[in-house]
C-alpha positions in Angstrom: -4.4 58.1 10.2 -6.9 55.7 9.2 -5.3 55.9 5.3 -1.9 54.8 7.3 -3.3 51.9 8.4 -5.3 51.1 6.1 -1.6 50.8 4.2 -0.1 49.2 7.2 -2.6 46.5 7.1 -2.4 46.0 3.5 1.8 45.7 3.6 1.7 43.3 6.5 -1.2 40.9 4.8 0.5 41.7 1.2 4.1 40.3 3.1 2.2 37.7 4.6 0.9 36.3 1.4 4.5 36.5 -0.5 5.7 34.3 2.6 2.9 32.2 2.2 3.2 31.7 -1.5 7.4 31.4 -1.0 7.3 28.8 1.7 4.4 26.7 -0.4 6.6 27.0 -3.9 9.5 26.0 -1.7 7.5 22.7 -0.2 5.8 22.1 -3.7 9.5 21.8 -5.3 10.8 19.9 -2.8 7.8 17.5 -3.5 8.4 17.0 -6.9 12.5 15.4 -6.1 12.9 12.8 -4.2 14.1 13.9 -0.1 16.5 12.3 1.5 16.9 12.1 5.3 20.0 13.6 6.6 21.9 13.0 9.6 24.3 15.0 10.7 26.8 14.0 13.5 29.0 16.5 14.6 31.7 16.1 17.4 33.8 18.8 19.0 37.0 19.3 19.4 38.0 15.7 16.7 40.6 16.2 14.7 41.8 14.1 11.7 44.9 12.5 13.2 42.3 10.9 15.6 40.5 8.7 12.7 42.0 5.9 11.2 40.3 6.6 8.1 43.0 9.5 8.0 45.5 8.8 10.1 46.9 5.5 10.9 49.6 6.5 13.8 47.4 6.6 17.2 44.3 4.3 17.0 41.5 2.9 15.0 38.0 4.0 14.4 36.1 1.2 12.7 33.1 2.7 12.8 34.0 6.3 11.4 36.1 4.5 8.8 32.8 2.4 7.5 31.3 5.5 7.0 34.5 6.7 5.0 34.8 3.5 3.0 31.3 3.2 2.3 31.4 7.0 0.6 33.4 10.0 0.5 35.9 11.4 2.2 37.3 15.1 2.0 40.8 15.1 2.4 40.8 19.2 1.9 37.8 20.5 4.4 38.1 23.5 6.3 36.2 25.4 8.7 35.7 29.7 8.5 36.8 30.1 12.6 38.6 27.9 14.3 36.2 27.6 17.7 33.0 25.8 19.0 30.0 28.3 18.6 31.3 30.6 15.7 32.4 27.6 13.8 28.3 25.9 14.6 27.2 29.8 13.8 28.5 29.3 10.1 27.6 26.0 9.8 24.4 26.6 11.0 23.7 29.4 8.3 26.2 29.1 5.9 27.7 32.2 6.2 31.0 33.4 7.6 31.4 34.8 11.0 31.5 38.5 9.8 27.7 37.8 8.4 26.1 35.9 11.1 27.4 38.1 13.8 29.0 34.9 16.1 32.3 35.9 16.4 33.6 34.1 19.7 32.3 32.9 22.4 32.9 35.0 24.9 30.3 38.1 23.7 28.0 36.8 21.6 24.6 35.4 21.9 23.3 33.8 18.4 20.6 35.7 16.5 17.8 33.4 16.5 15.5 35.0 14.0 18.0 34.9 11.3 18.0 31.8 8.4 19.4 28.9 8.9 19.2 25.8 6.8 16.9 24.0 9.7 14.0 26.4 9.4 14.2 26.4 5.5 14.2 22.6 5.4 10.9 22.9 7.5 9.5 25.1 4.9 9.9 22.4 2.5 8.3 19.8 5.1 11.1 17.8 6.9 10.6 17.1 10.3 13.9 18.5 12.4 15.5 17.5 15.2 18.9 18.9 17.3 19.5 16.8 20.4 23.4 17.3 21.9 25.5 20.2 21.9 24.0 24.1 21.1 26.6 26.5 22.3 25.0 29.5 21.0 23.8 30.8 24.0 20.4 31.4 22.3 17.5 28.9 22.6 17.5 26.8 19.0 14.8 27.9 16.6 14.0 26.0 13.3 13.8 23.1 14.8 10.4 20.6 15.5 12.3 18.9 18.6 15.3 19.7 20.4 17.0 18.6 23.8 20.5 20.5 24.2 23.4 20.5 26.9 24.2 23.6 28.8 27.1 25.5 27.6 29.6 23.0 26.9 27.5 19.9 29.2 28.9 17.2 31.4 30.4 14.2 30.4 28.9 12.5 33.1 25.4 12.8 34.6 24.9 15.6 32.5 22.2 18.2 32.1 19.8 18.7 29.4 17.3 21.7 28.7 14.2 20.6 26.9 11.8 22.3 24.7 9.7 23.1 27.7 12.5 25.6 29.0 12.9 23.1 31.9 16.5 21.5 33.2 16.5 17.8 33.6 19.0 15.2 35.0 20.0 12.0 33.1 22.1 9.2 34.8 25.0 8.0 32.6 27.4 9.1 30.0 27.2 12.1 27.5 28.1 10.3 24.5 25.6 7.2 25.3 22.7 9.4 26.2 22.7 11.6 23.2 22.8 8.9 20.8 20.0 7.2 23.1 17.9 10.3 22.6 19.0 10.4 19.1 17.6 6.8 18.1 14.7 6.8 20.2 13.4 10.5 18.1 14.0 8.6 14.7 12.0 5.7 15.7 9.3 7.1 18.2 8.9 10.5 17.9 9.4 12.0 14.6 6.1 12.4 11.6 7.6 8.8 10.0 5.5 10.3 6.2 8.0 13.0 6.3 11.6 13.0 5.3 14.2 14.1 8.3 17.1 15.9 9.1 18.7 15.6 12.8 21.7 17.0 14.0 23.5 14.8 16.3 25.8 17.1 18.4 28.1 15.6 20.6 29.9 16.9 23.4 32.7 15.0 23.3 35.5 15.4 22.8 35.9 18.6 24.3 38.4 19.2 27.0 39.0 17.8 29.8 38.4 14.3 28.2 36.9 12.2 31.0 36.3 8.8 29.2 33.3 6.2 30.2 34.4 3.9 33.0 34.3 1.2 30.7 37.1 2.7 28.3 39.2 3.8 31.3 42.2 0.8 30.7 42.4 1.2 27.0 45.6 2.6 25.9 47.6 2.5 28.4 49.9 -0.2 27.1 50.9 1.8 24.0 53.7 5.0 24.1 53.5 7.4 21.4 56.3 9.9 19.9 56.2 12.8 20.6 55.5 14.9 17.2 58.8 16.3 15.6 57.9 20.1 16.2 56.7 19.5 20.2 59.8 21.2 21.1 59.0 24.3 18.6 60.5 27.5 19.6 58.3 29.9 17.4 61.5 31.1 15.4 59.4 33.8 13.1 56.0 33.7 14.4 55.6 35.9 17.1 51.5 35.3 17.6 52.3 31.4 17.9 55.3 32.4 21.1 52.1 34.2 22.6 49.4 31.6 23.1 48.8 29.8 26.1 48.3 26.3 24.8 51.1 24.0 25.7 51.1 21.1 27.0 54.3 21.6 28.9 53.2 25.1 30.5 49.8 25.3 30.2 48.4 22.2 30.5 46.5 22.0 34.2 47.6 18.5 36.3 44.7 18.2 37.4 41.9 19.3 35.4 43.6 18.1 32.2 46.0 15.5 33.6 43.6 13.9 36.4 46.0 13.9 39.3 44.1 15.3 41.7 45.5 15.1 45.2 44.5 16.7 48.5 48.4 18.3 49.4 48.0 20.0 45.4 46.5 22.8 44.3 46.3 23.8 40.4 44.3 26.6 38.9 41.6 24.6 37.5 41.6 22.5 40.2 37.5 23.2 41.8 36.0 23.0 38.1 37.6 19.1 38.1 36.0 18.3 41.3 33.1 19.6 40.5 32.7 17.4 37.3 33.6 14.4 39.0 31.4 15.2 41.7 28.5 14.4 39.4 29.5 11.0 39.0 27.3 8.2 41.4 29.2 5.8 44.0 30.0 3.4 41.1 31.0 5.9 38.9 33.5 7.1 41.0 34.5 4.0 42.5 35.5 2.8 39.0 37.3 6.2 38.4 39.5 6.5 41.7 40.4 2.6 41.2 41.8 3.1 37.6 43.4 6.9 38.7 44.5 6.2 42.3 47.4 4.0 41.2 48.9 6.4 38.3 49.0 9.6 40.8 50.8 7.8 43.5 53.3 7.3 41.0 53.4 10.0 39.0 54.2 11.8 42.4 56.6 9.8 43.6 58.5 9.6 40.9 58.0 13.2 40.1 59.2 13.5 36.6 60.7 16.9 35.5 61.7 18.7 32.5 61.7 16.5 29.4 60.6 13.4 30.8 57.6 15.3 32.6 56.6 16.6 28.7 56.6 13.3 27.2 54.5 11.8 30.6 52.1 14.9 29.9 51.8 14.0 26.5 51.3 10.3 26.6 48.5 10.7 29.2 46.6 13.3 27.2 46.7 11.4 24.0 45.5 8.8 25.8 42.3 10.2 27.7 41.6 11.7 24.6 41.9 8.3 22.9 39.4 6.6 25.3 37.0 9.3 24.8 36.8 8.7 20.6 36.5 5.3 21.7 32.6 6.0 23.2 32.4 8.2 20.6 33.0 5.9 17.3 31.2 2.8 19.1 27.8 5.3 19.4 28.6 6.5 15.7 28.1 2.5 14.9 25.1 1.9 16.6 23.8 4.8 14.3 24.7 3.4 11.1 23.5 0.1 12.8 20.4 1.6 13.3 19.8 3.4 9.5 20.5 0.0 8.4 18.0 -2.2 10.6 15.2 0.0 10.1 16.1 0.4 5.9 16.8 4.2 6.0 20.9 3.8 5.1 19.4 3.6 1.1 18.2 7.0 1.2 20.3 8.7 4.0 23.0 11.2 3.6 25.3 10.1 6.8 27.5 13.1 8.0 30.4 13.6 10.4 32.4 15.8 11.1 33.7 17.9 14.0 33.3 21.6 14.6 36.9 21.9 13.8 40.7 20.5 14.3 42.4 20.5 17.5 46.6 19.9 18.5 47.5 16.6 19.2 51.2 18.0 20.2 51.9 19.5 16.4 53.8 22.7 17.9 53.5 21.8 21.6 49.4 22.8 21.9 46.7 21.7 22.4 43.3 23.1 21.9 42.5 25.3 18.4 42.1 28.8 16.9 45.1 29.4 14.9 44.5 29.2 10.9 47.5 26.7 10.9 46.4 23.5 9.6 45.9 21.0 12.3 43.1 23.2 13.5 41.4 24.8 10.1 41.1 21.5 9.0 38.3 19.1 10.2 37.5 16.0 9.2 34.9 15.1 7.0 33.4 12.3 5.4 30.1 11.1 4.0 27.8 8.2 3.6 25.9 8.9 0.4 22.5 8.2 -0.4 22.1 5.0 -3.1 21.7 7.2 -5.9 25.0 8.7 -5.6 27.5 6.3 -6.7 30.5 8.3 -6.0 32.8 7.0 -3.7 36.5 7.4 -2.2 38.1 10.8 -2.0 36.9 14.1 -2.4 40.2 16.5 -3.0 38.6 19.7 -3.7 38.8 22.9 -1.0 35.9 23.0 0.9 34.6 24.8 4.1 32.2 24.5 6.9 30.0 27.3 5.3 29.2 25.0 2.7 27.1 22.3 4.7 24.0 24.4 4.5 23.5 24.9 0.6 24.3 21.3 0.4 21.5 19.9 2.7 19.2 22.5 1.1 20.1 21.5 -2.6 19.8 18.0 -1.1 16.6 18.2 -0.1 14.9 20.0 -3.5 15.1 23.9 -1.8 16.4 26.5 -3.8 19.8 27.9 -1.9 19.4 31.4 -1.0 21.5 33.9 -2.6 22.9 35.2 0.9 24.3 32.0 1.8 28.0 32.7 1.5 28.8 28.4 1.0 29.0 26.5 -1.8 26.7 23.2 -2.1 29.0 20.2 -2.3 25.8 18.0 -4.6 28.0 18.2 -8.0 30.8 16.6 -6.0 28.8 14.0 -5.0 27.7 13.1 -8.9 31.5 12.9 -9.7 31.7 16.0 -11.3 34.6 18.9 -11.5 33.0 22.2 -11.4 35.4 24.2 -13.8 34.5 27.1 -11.6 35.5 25.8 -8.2 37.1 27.8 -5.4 40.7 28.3 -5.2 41.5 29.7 -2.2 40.0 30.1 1.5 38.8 32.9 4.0 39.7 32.9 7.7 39.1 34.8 10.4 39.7 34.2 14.3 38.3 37.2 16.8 38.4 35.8 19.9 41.3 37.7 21.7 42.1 38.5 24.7 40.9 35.3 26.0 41.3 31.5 27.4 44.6 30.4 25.4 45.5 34.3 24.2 45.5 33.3 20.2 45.9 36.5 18.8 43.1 38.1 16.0 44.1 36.9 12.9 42.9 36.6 9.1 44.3 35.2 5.9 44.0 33.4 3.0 44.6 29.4 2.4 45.1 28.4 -1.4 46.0 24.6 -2.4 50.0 25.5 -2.2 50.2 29.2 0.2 48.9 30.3 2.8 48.6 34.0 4.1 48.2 35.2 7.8 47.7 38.3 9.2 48.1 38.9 13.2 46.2 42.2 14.4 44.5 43.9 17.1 47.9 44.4 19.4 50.2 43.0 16.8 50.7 43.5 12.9 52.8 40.5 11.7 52.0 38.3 8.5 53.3 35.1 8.1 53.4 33.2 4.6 53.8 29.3 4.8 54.5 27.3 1.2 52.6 24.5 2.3 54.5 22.0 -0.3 57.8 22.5 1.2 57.0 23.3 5.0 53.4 21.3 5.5 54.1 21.4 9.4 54.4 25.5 9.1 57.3 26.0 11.0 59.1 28.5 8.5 57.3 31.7 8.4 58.7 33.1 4.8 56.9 36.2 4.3 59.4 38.6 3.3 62.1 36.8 2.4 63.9 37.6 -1.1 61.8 35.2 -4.2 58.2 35.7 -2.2 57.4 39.0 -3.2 54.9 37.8 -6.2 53.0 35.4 -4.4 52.6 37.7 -1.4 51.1 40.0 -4.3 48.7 37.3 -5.6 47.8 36.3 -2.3 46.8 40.2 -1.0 44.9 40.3 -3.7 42.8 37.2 -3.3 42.3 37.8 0.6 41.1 41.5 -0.3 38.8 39.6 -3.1 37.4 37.2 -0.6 37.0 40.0 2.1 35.2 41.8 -0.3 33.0 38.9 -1.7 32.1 38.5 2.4 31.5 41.8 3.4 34.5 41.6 5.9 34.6 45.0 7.6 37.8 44.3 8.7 39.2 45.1 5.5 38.8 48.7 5.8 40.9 48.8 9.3 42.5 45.8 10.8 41.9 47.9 14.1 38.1 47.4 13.2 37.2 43.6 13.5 33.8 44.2 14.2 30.8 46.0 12.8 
């Protein structure tokens, strides 16, 4: 007994020292290259068509678009899983769903022990910081300060849970009091002799879009069309005929749509008074006096049918409009910030979102399907000063790869378990000969909120392969080129049989090179 641990003893100090000797190496190389401070902004729910650095048709983000025209932007990113925590859960370690153990979030609590790019960058002696949106259930780890929301917060009044485990209060609006806490921990609270990293995680702009009162008139002089596939009928793609994300059907008039009324009753209709009933008296003052005129009309007239689409439509693009609005004008006090203070020089300046979303593209809102407007997310850079590449970015590249890039950013050696690829070369202007060609995807969360089916597949530059499961076994093949709004499922069809061939095999290659279970039985989506 006393031999065992005697042994014990000597593995535990002997595994001790290794970690020891590991984490100093890992400081003493980041030491010898210069660190640069990273900050990472990260929205939920923005998609592309809602940045006028991408899209030009609904409104204008001057401050997102400096960031764009000041670096890179990435006109072919990507995330793993199309949803809020899973898609933080590989961002977060750099690993696809099936290795981090997120899958949805409906039954999963993060693994806080496990790596993540945080807790190495504090090995190599930044100071770290999280203050905004979590959603992993979990308390954060790896981090020397953090203040999160619960679940997916409150746009107004909201709560946030400190580091002391404790629940607090603040009095104003989401998207201002995150980047309030975000600017006051760069310039009063953070070790100033070490290089940073802070993750700036915003709840916005998360359903049900409930702008600042000060944004509540903007917009509302402008009608938009209505995109070309609104009125899809799902010809082909029986997983798309199944969801519960239209705007027509299930869109809620109140929650979503803000016409609250004591004679109606809707189905989300307590969890909207309950968010507004956090506003104070002038809060909700402002709020009834912009509202209380548009539901006394939109109930008299009582629109119907076509018309009623179209009035559902225009007033969700335009909450949604006014609640980018907070978001890019705290984005520019930011940069404004970085730049006062003389950091911009040696910053790397990220935002993205934590994936796409449906801005009407097939009738939906929300996300989860592997069809574009919701794999995508946007993504653009502001590079340090020693990286002179600017402009776009064209290469494929996914929300797995953050991790190794902040790592290999910051002088740490990239573990060889991080599935990602670092994105550095890109940023010197080179073309790795060896870059990826297609993407992995995989969505678990089914049945749940919105019913998207489990699905997988595969997205090259050109195809893209989908495979439905679970309750349903249907594949649908899109040729990108010729059908970019994926409304002709082709798989099948006489002429595809060689690129459904190529494309198996790449999706079985990339299930294999991420240790996707799934691939032995589509029945078996979990481990």
């Amino acid at each position: 007994m006393k031999n065992l641990q005697s042994g014990l003893l000597y593995s535990l100090t002997g595994a001790a020292a290794v970690a020891s000797l590991a984490s100093c190496s890992a400081q003493k190389k980041a030491e010898e290259q210069k660190q640069y401070n990273i900050v990472y902004i990260m929205t939920d729910d923005h998609t592309a068509q809602m940045m006028s650095c991408y899209d030009h048709r609904y409104m204008k983000t001057p401050n997102l678009d400096r960031i764009a025209a000041d670096g890179v932007r990435f006109t072919n990113s990507f995330v793993a899983n199309s949803l809020s925590g899973p898609s933080r859960a590989c961002m977060i370690t750099g690993k696809h769903s099936c290795a981090n153990k997120f899958y949805d979030n409906t039954t999963c609590v993060f693994d806080a022990s496990q790596q993540t790019f945080p807790k190495l960058l504090q090995q190599a002696g930044y100071e770290t910081a999280l203050i905004g949106k979590w959603h992993l259930e979990s308390l954060p780890t790896g981090f020397n300060y953090w203040e999160i929301v619960p679940g997916q917060g409150d746009y107004y009044n909201p709560d946030f849970i400190t580091q002391n485990n404790d629940t607090i209060q603040k009095h104003g609006y989401v998207t201002n009091l995150i980047t309030d806490d975000a600017i006051d921990w760069m310039e009063n609270q953070r070790d100033k002799s070490k290089p940073f990293c802070i993750l700036i995680h915003h709840k916005a702009i998360h359903r049900n879009w409930l702008a600042d009162t000060c944004n509540l008139a903007l917009y509302e002089d402008k009608t938009f069309p209505l995109p070309d596939n609104f009125f899809d009928d799902y010809e082909g793609r029986p997983a798309a005929a199944a969801q519960e994300m239209s705007i027509v059907k299930d869109m809620d008039m109140i929650y979503d749509l803000k016409m609250l009324h004591p004679d109606k009753e809707t189905r989300l209709k307590s969890l909207y008074e309950k968010y507004i009933g956090r506003m104070d008296e002038g809060q909700r003052a402002a709020w009834d006096k912009f509202y209380g005129p548009i539901i006394d009309d939109f109930y008299k007239k009582n629109p119907q049918g076509k018309e009623l689409a179209n009035w559902k439509f225009q007033r969700y693009i335009r909450d949604y409009m006014k609640t980018v609005k907070s978001l890019d004008d705290n984005v520019g006090r930011v940069l404004d910030y970085l730049k006062e203070k003389g950091l911009d020089e040696n910053t790397l300046v990220v935002y993205t979102s934590d994936q796409g979303f449906y801005m009407g593209e097939h009738g939906w809102f929300d996300k989860r399907f592997m069809y574009e407007e919701s794999m995508r997310t946007p993504l653009i850079m502001r590079l340090p000063k020693d990286f002179e590449r600017k402009g776009d970015i064209d290469q494929l590249v996914q929300n797995i790869d953050y991790a190794p890039t902040f790592l290999e950013l910051a002088g740490v050696e990239v573990p060889q378990d991080i599935q990602g690829v670092s994105l550095v070369p890109l940023f010197k202007g080179e073309n790795p000969a060896g870059w990826r060609k297609a993407l992995y995807y995989h969505f678990y969360e089914y049945p749940a909120e919105h019913m998207v089916k489990r699905h997988y597949g595969v997205r090259t530059d050109r195809y893209k392969l989908i495979h439905f499961y679970n309750d349903i076994d249907v594949w649908e093949l899109y040729d990108l080129q010729a059908d970019p709004t994926e409304m002709r499922n082709i798989y099948g069809q006489a002429g595809t049989e060689d690129i459904t061939k190529e494309l198996k095999t790449q999706l079985i290659v990339l299930q294999e090179q991420y240790n996707d279970p799934v691939r032995f039985s589509p029945e078996r989506d979990k481990e």
